[in-house]
BALOBA-1460 file (C-alpha; in Angstrom, 3 decimals):
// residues 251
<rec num="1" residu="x" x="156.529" y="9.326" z="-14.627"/>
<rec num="2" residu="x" x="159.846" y="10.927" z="-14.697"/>
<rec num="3" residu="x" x="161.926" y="9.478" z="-17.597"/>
<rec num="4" residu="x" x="164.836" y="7.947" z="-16.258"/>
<rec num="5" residu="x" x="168.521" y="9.550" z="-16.833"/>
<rec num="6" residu="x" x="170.546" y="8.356" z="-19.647"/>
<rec num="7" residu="x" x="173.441" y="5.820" z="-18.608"/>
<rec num="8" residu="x" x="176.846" y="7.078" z="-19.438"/>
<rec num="9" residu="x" x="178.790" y="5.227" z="-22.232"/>
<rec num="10" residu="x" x="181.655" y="3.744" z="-21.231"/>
<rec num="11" residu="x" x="184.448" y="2.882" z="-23.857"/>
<rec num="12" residu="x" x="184.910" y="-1.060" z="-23.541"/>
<rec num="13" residu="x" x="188.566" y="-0.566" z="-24.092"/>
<rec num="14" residu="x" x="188.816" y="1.200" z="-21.077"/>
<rec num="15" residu="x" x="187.142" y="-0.517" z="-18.815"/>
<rec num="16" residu="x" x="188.498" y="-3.743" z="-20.034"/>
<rec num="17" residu="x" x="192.130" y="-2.533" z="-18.643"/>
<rec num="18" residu="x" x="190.743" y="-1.086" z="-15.636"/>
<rec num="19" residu="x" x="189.148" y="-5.032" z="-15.110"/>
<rec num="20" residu="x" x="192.468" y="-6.082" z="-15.443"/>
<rec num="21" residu="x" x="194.478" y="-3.671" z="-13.503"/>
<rec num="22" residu="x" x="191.842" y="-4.696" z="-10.820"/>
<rec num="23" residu="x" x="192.455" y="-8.530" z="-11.450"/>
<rec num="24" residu="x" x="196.428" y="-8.175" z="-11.376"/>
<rec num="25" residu="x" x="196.553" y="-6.159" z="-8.233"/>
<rec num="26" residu="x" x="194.079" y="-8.958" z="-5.986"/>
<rec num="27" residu="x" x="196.113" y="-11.906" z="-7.889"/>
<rec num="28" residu="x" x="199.501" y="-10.450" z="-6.451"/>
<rec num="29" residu="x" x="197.680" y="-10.740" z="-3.097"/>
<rec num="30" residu="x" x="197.382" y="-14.280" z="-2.986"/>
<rec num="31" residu="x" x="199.689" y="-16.946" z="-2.498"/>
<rec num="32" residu="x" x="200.241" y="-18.706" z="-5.558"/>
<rec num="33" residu="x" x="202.742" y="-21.339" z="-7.417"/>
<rec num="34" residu="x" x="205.825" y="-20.685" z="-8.596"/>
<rec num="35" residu="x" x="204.982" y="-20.397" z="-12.168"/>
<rec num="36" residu="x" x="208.099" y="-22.403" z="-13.434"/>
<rec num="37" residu="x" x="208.970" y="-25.480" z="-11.051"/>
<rec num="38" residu="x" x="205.268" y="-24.992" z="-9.246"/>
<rec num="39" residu="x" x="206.531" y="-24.389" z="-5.425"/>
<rec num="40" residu="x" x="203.582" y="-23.318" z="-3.238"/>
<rec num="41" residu="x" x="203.065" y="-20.676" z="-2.019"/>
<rec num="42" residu="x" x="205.885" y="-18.524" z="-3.439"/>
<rec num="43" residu="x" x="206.553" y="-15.776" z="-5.402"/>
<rec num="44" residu="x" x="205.284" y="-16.022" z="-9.581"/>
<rec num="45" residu="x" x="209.289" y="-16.510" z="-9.960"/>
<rec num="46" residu="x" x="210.814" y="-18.631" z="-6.818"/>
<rec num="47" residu="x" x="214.763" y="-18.084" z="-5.609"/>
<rec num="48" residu="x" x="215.501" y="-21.505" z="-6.553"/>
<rec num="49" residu="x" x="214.123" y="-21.114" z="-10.505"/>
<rec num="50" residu="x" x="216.289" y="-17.886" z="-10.614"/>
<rec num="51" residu="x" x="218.777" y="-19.124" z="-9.083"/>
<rec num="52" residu="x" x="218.823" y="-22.262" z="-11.613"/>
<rec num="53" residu="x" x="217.523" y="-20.312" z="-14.507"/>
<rec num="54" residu="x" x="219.095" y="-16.619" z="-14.135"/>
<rec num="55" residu="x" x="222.307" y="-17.512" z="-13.580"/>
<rec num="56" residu="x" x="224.551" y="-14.375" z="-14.877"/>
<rec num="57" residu="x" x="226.839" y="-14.602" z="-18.170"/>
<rec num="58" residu="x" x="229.618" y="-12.442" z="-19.485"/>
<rec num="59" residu="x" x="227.967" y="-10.649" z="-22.297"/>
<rec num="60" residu="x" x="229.332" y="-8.107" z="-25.142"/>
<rec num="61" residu="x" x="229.176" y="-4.706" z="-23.837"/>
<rec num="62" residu="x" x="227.213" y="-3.311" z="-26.618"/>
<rec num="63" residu="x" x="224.740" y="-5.832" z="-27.816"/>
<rec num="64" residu="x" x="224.129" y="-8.270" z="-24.806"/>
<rec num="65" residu="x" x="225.087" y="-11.442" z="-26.915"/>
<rec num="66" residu="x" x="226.860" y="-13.901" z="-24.540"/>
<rec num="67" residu="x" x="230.695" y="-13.801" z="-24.956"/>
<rec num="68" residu="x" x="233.760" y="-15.480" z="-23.433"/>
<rec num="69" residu="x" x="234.670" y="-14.787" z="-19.993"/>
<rec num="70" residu="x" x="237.515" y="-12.419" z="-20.926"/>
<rec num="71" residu="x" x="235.852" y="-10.931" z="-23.900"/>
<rec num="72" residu="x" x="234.032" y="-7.200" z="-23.666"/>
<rec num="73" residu="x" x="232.703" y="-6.564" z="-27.185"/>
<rec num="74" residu="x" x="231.961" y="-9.129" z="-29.676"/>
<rec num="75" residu="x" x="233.479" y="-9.252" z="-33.221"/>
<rec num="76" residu="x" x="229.517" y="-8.388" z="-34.685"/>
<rec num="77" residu="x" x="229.788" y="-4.563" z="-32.814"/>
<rec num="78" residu="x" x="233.422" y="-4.509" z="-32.997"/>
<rec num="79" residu="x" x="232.819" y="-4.184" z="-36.930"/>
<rec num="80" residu="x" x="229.579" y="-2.508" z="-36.891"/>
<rec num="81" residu="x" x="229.395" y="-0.421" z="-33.367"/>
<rec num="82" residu="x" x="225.369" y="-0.502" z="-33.124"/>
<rec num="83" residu="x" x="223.905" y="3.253" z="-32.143"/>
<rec num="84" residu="x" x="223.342" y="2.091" z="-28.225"/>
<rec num="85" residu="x" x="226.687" y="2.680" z="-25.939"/>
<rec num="86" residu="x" x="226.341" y="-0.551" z="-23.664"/>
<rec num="87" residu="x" x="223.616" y="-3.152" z="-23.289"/>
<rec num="88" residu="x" x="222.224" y="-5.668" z="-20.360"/>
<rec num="89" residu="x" x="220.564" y="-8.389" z="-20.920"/>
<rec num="90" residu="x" x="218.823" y="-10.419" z="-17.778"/>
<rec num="91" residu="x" x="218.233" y="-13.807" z="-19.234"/>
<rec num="92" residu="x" x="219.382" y="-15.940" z="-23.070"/>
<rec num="93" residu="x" x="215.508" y="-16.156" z="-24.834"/>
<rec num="94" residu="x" x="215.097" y="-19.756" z="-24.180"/>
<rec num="95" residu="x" x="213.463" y="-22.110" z="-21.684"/>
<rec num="96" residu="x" x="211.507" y="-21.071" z="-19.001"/>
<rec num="97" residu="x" x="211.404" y="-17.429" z="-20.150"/>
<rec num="98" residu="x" x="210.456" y="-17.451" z="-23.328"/>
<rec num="99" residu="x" x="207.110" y="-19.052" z="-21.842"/>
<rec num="100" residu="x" x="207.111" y="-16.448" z="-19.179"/>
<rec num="101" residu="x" x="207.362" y="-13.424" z="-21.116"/>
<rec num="102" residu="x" x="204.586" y="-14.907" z="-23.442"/>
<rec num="103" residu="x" x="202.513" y="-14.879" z="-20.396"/>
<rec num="104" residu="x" x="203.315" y="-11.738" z="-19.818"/>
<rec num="105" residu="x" x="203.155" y="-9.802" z="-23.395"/>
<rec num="106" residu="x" x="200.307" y="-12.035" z="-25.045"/>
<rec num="107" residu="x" x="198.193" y="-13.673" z="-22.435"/>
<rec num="108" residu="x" x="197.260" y="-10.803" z="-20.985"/>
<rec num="109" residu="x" x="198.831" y="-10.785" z="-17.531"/>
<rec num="110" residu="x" x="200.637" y="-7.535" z="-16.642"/>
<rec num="111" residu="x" x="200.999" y="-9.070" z="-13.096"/>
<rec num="112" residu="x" x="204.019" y="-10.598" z="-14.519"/>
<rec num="113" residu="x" x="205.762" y="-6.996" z="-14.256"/>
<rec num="114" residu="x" x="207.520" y="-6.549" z="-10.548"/>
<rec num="115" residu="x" x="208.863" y="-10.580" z="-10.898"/>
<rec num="116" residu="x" x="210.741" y="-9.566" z="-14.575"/>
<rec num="117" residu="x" x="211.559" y="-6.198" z="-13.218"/>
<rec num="118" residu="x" x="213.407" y="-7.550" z="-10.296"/>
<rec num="119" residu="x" x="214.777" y="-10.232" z="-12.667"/>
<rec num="120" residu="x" x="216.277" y="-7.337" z="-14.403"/>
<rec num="121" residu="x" x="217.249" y="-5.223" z="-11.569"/>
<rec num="122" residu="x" x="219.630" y="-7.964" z="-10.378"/>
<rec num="123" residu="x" x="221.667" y="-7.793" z="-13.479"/>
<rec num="124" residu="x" x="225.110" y="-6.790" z="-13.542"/>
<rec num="125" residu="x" x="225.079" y="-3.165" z="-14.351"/>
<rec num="126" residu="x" x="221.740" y="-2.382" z="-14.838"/>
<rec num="127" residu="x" x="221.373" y="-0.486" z="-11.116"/>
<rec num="128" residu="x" x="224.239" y="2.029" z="-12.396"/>
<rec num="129" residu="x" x="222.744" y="2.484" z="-16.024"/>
<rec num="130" residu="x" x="219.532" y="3.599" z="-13.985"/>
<rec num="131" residu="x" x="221.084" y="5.733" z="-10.942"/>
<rec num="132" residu="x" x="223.255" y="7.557" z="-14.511"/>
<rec num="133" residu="x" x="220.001" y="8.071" z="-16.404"/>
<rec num="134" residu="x" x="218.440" y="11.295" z="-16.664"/>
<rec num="135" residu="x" x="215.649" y="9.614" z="-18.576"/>
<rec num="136" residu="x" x="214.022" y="5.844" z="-19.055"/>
<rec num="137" residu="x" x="211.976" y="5.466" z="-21.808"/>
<rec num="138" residu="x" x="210.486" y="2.250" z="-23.063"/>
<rec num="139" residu="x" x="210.032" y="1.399" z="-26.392"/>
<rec num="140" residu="x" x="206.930" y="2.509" z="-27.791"/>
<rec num="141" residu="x" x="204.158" y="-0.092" z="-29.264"/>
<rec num="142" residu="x" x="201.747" y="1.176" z="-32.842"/>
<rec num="143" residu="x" x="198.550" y="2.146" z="-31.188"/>
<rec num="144" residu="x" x="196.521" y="-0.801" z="-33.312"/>
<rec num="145" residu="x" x="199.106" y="-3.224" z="-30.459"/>
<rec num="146" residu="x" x="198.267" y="-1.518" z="-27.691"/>
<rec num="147" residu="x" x="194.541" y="-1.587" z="-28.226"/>
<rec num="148" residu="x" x="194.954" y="-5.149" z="-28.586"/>
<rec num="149" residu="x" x="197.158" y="-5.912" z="-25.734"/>
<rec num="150" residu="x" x="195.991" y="-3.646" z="-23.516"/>
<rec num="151" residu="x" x="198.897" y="-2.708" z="-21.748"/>
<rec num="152" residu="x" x="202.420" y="-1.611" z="-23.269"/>
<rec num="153" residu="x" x="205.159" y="-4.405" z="-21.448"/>
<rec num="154" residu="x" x="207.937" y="-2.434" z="-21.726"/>
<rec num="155" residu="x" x="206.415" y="0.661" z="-19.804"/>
<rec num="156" residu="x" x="205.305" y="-1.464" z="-17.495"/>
<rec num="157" residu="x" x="208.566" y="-2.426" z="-16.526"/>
<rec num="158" residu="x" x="209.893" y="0.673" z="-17.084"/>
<rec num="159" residu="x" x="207.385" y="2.463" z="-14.017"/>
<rec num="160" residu="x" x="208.658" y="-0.882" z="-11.730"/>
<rec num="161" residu="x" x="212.444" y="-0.289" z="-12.318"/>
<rec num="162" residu="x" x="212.554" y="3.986" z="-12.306"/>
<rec num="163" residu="x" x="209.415" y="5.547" z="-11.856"/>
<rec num="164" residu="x" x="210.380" y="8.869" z="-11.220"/>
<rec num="165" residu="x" x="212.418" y="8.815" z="-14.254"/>
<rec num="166" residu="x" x="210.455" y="7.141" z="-16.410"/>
<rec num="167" residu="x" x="208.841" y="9.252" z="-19.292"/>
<rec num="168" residu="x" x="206.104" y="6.989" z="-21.671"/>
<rec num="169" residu="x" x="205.178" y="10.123" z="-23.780"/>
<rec num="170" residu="x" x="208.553" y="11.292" z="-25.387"/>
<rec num="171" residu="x" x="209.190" y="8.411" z="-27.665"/>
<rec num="172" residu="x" x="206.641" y="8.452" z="-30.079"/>
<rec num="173" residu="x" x="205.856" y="5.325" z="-32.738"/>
<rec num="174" residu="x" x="204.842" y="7.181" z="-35.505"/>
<rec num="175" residu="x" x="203.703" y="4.063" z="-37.742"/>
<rec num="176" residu="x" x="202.921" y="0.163" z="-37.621"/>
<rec num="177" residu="x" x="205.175" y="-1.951" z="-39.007"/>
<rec num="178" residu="x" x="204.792" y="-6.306" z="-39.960"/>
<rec num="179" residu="x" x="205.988" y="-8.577" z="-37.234"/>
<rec num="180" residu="x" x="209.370" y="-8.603" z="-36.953"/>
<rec num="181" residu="x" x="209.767" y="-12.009" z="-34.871"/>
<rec num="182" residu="x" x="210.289" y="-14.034" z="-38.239"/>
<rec num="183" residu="x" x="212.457" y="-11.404" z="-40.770"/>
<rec num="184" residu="x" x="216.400" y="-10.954" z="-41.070"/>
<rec num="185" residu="x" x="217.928" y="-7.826" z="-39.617"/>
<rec num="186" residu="x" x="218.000" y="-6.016" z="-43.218"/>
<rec num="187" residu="x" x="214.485" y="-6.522" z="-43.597"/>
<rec num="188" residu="x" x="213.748" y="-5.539" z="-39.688"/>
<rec num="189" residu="x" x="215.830" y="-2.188" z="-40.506"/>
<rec num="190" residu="x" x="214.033" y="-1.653" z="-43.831"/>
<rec num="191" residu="x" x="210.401" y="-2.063" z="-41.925"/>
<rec num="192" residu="x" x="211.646" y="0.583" z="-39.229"/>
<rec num="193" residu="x" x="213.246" y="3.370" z="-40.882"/>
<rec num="194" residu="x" x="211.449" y="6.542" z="-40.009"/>
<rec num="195" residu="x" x="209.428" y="4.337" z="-37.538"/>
<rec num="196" residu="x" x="210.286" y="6.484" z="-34.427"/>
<rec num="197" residu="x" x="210.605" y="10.184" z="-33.559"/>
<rec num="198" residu="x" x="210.827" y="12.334" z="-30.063"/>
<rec num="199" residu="x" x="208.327" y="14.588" z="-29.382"/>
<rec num="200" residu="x" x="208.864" y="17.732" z="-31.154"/>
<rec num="201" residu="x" x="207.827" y="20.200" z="-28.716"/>
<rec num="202" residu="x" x="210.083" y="18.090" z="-26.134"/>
<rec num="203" residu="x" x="213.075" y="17.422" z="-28.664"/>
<rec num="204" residu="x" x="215.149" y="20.239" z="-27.200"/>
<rec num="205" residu="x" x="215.084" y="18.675" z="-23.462"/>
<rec num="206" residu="x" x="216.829" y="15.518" z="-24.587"/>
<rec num="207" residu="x" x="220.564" y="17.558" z="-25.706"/>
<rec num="208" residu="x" x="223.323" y="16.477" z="-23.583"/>
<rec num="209" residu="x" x="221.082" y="13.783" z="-21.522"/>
<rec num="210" residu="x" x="222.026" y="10.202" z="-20.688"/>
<rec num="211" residu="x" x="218.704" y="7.551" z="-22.067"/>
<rec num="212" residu="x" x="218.244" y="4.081" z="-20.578"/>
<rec num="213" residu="x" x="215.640" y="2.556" z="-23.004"/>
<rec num="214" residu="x" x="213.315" y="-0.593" z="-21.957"/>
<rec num="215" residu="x" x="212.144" y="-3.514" z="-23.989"/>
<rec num="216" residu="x" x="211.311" y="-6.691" z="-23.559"/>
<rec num="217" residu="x" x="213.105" y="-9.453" z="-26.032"/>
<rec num="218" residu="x" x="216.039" y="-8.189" z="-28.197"/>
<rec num="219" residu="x" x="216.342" y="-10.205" z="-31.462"/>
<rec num="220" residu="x" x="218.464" y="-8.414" z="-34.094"/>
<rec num="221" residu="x" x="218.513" y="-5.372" z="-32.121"/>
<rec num="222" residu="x" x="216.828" y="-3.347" z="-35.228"/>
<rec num="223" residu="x" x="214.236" y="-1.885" z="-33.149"/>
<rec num="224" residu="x" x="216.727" y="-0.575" z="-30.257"/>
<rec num="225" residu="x" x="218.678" y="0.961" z="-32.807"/>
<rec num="226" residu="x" x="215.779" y="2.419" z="-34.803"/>
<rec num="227" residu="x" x="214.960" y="4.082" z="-31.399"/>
<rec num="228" residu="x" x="218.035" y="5.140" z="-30.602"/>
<rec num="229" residu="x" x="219.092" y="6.478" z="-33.951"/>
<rec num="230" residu="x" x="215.611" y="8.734" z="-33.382"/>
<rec num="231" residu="x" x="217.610" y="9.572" z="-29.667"/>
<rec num="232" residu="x" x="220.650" y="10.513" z="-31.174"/>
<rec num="233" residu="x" x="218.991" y="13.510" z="-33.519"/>
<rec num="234" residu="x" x="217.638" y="15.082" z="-30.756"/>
<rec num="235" residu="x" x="220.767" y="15.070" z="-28.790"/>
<rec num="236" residu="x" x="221.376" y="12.728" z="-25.968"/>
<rec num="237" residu="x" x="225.060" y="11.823" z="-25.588"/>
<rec num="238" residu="x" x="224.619" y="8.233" z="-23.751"/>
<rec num="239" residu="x" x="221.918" y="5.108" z="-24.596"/>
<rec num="240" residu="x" x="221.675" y="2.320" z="-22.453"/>
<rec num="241" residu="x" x="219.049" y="-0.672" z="-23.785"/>
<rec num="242" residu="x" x="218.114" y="-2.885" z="-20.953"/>
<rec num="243" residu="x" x="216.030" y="-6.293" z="-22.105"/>
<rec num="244" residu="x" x="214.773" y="-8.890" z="-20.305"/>
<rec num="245" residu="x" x="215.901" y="-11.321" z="-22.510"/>
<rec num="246" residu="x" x="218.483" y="-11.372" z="-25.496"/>
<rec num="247" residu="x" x="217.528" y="-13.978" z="-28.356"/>
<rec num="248" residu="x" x="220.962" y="-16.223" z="-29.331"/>
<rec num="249" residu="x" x="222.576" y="-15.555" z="-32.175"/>
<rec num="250" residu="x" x="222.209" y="-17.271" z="-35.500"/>
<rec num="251" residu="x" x="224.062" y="-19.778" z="-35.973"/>
């Protein structure tokens, strides 16, 4: 008897995300609870928890951090300017959305991507920071993190806010580095120097362009600017950071 052909291997990596690309698009077909007050059926975020939760702040210009009504730039980036040229932040990193983007980043649940998206779209100023962009470019996870997670959340939002302009490949993370969730600014900026590069074959493309860069939760902002400072040596003029949510300052 004929022996029988040889199965082909399939990495388990792979088909892990493809099981949960598959899973995410059917869930987003069903009518499910609002995943903050629990509505049914509704969207995963409902008007009424944005409305409550979302409400929009003034915020400095530069590093998102909520500011009086009739301030522009807080006294932090008036005496250091960071590297990015403005800043929007959607939501303060508290209740309901630090939960939310938890679900999103570490449960495993990319599903979560249109809802924060649109969350971010509504934001004041973020529609002309992306109709100005040449590029958007998220913020790059080490590839150890992206094995694990599965799924990079910031490109994720990145394809749901400007597909077309969205570019995953030309930010490169050339290195790990130790959580940063727990460390001081000084020590996040020591842990990222030289952590980011463009592309070198690319480089040349970015001279005179405008950058809108995507990430998630900004904390001390020493990842945004470790990015951007990698931006500004190959040449674009103009860096926009949009977050989702901007963590409050110390106090």
């Amino acid at each position: 008897m004929a022996a029988l052909p040889a199965l082909p291997v399939v990495d388990p990596g792979f088909a892990a995300q493809v099981a949960r690309k598959v899973c995410s698009h059917l869930l987003r077909r069903i009518p499910s609870q609002c995943a903050i007050c629990g509505a049914w059926p509704a969207e995963r975020l409902c008007a009424g928890c944005v409305a409550r939760f979302a409400q929009p702040r003034a915020r400095c210009l530069r590093c998102a951090l909520p500011v009086p009504a009739d301030v522009h730039t807080c006294g932090a980036c008036l005496r250091t300017p960071p590297l990015l040229d403005a800043c929007h932040a959607a939501v303060d990193y508290g209740y309901p959305w630090a939960g939310v983007i938890a679900d999103f980043k570490f449960r495993g649940d990319p599903g979560w991507a249109a809802a924060l998206a649109g969350l971010l779209r509504a934001t004041p100023g973020v529609e002309p920071a992306l109709d100005a962009a040449d590029r958007v470019l998220p913020v790059p996870l080490a590839r150890a993190r992206l094995r694990e997670r599965g799924f990079n959340q910031a490109a994720l939002l990145a394809q749901q806010l400007a597909a077309h302009k969205t570019d995953k490949h030309l930010l490169l993370r050339l290195r790990d580095t130790p959580a940063q969730s727990s460390l001081p600014r000084h020590e996040r900026l020591r842990n990222l120097q030289g952590a980011f590069a463009v592309e070198p074959l690319r480089a040349a493309g970015l001279a005179g362009q405008r950058v809108v860069l995507i990430d998630d939760v900004l904390t001390t902002g020493a990842t945004l600017d470790a990015a951007a400072q990698a931006l500004r040596a190959a040449g674009a003029v103009h860096i926009t950071a949009l977050v989702l949510a901007r963590t409050p300052a110390a106090r």
